[in-house]
N, C-alpha and C positions, 0 to 999 in steps of 0.2 A: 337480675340484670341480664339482659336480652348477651346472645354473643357479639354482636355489633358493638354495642357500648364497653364491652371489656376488652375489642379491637380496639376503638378509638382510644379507651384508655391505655393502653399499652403504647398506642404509637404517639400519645400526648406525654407520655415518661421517658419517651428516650428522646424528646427535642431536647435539643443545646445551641448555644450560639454558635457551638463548634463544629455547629453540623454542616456540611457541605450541603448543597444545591445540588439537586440531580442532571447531571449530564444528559444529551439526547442521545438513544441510540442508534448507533446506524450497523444496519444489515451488511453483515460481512460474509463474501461467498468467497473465502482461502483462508489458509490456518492464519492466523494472528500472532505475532511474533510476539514473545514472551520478555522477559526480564530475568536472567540467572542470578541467582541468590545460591552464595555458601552456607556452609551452615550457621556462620557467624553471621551473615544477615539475618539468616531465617531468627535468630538469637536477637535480636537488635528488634525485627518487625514483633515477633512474641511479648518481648520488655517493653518497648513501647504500647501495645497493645493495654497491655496490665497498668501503665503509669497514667495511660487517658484514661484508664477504668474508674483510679483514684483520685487523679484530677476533676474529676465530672462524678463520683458519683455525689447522688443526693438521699434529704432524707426522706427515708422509708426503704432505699433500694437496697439490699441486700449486699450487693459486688459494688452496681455502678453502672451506666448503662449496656456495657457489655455482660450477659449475663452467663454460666458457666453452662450453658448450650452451647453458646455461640464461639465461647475457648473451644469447647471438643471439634465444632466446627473448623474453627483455626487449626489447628492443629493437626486435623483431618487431613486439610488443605497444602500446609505447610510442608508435613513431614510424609505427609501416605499419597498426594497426588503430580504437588512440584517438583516438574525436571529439573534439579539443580542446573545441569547442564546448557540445557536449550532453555529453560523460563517457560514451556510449555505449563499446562494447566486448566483441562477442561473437563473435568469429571460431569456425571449428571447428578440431578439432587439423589438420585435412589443410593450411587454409590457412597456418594458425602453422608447419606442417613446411616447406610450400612458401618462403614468406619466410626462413625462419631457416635454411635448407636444411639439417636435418635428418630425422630417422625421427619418425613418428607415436610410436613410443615413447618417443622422446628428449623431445619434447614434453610428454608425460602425467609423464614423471617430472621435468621443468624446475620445469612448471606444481608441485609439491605440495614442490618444493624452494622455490621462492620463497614460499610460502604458508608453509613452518614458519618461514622467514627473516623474515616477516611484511615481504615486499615489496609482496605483492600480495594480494588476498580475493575468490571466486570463488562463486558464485549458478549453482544449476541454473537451466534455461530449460526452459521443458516447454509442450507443444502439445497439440490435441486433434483427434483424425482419426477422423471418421465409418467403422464398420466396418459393411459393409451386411448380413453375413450373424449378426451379435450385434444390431443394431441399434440400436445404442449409441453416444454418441463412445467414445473410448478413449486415456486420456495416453500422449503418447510424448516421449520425450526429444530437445532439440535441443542447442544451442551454447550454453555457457557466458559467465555474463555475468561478468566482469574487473573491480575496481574496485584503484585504486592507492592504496599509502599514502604519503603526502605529510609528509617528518619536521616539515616547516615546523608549531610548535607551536600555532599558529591554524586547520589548516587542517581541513577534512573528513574524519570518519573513516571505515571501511565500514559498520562496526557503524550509525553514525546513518543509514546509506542503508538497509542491507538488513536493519537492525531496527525500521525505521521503521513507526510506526502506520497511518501514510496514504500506502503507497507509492505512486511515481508509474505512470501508466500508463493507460489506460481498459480499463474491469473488460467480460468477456469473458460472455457470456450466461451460463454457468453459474454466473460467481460473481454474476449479477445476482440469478440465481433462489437463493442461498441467504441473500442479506441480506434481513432481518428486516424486515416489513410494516410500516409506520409502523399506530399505535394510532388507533382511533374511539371518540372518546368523544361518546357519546348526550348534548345536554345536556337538563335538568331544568327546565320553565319555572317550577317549583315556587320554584325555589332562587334567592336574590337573584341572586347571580355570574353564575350561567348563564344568567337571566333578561334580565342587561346584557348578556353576550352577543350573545344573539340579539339585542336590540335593534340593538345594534351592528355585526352579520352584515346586519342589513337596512338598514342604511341602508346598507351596499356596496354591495345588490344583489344578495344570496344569497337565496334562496329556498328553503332545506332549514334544519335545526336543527341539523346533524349537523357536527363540524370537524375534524377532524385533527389529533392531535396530535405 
């Protein structure tokens, strides 16, 4: 059997009804704000983890669809790279392979096993690198941001982090140059309104008619 068909077979074994749909990703140029978990969360996403193992697995599998790569994985992630703290979490596959002592591949396929299990939810990270013969910056892709899901029914989801209107981070010169100019509005000494205005401009201390809106 070719490797392609023992791909396909693999990723035809870990369907479930309980699989999540793939989210789209969107390119993120600032850290991505995380999700803090104690260690009684991290204890909660772990136990949950093992109880979809049993609940879903089937026969022939061994565990269940999460396979005991994919724990070392977990666990990599959980206890060797999350900031309890801040919720940060963006190791690269090499480090994840290093702690978990597996293959870079064994990783990339852990990492999208626990994402259909809806253990975990994952954010591109993207950078921008001055190319001096385009003269251009240019995005390039880094490490993966990690967010866990926490079954505890109160708790933080990813969706409210990494669909967030106002995500967290400080915006990067390019996204400063494409938000929108605040407006000037001329005012009219004609017009009562804007007349108290400027009145009112002046006893601040402004000395122009003109204000920002």
């Amino acid at each position: 059997m070719s490797i392609q068909a023992l791909r396909a077979n693999q990723r035809e074994s870990l369907r479930s009804p309980a699989f999540t749909p793939r989210r789209p990703r969107r390119k993120r140029f600032r850290e991505i704000q995380g999700i803090p978990h104690d260690r009684n969360a991290k204890a909660r996403i772990w136990s949950h983890a093992k109880y979809y193992n049993a609940e879903h697995r089937r026969e022939g599998q061994h565990r269940g669809p999460i396979t005991w790569a994919a724990f070392r994985v977990l666990r990599a992630l959980l206890w060797g790279f999350h900031n309890g703290k801040s919720g940060k979490c963006h190791p690269s596959y090499e480090s994840i392979a290093a702690i978990a002592q597996c293959s870079r591949d064994t990783v990339y396929a852990a990492i999208n096993t626990l994402y259909a299990c809806d253990i975990l939810d994952w954010e591109q990270r993207w950078d921008k690198k001055w190319d001096p013969d385009r003269e251009e910056f240019l995005p390039i892709r880094i490490s993966n941001a990690y967010i866990f899901r926490d079954p505890w029914p109160c708790a933080t989801t990813s969706l409210q982090v990494l669909e967030s209107e106002n995500p967290a981070g400080t915006l990067t010169p390019q996204e400063k140059n494409t938000l929108t100019p605040p407006k000037i509005y001329v005012l009219n000494p004609q017009e009562p309104l804007d007349r108290t205005l400027i009145e009112f401009g002046k006893t601040l201390g402004h000395k122009f008619d003109q204000f920002p809106g």
